[in-house]
C-alpha positions in Angstrom: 28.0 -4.6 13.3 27.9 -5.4 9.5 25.3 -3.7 7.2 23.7 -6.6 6.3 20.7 -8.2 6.3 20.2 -12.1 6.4 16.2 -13.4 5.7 15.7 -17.1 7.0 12.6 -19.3 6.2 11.5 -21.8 8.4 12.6 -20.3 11.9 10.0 -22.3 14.0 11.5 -25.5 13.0 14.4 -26.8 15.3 17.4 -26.5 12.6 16.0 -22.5 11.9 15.5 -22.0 15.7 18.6 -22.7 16.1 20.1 -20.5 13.3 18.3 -17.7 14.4 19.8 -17.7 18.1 23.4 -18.5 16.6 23.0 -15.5 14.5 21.1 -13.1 16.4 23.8 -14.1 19.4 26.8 -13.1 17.0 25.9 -9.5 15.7 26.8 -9.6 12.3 23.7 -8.7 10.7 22.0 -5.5 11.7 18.5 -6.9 10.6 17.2 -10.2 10.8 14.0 -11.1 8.5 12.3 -14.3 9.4 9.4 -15.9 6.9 7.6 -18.2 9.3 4.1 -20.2 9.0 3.1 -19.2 12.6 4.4 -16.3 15.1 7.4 -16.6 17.4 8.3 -15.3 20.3 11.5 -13.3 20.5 12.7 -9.9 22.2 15.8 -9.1 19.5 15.0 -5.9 18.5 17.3 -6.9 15.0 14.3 -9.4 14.6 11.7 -8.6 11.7 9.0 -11.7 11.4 6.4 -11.8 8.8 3.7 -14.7 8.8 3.1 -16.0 5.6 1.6 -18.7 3.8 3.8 -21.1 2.0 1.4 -22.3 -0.4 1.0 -19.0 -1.4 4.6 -17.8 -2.1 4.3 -15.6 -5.1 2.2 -13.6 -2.7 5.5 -12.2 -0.8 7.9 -11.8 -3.3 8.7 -8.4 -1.7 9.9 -10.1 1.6 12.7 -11.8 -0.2 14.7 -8.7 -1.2 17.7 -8.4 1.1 20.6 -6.4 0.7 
């Protein structure tokens, strides 16, 4: 498993549900950040997901640092 870290936004929409089981299902990233408007559920212990607010993105500037 790579070192890497991949963040996705929009995850409870069908193209980012998809995304997340294609790469969550393949291994290459040891952690998986997820911005999402409401909570999902999903067992991958790679999974991070943060709630946020959209309108409010300056707010979560932190949450988009990846390595």
């Amino acid at each position: 498993m790579s070192q890497k870290t991949a963040l996705v936004l929009g995850a409870t929409g069908m193209v980012g549900t998809e995304l997340v089981k294609l790469i969550s299902a393949k291994k290459y990233y040891q952690t998986i950040n997820l911005l999402t408007r409401r909570p999902i559920n999903l067992s991958d212990q790679t999974i991070n997901q943060q709630v946020i607010d959209f309108d409010q993105l300056e707010k979560y500037a932190d949450l988009f640092q990846v390595q």
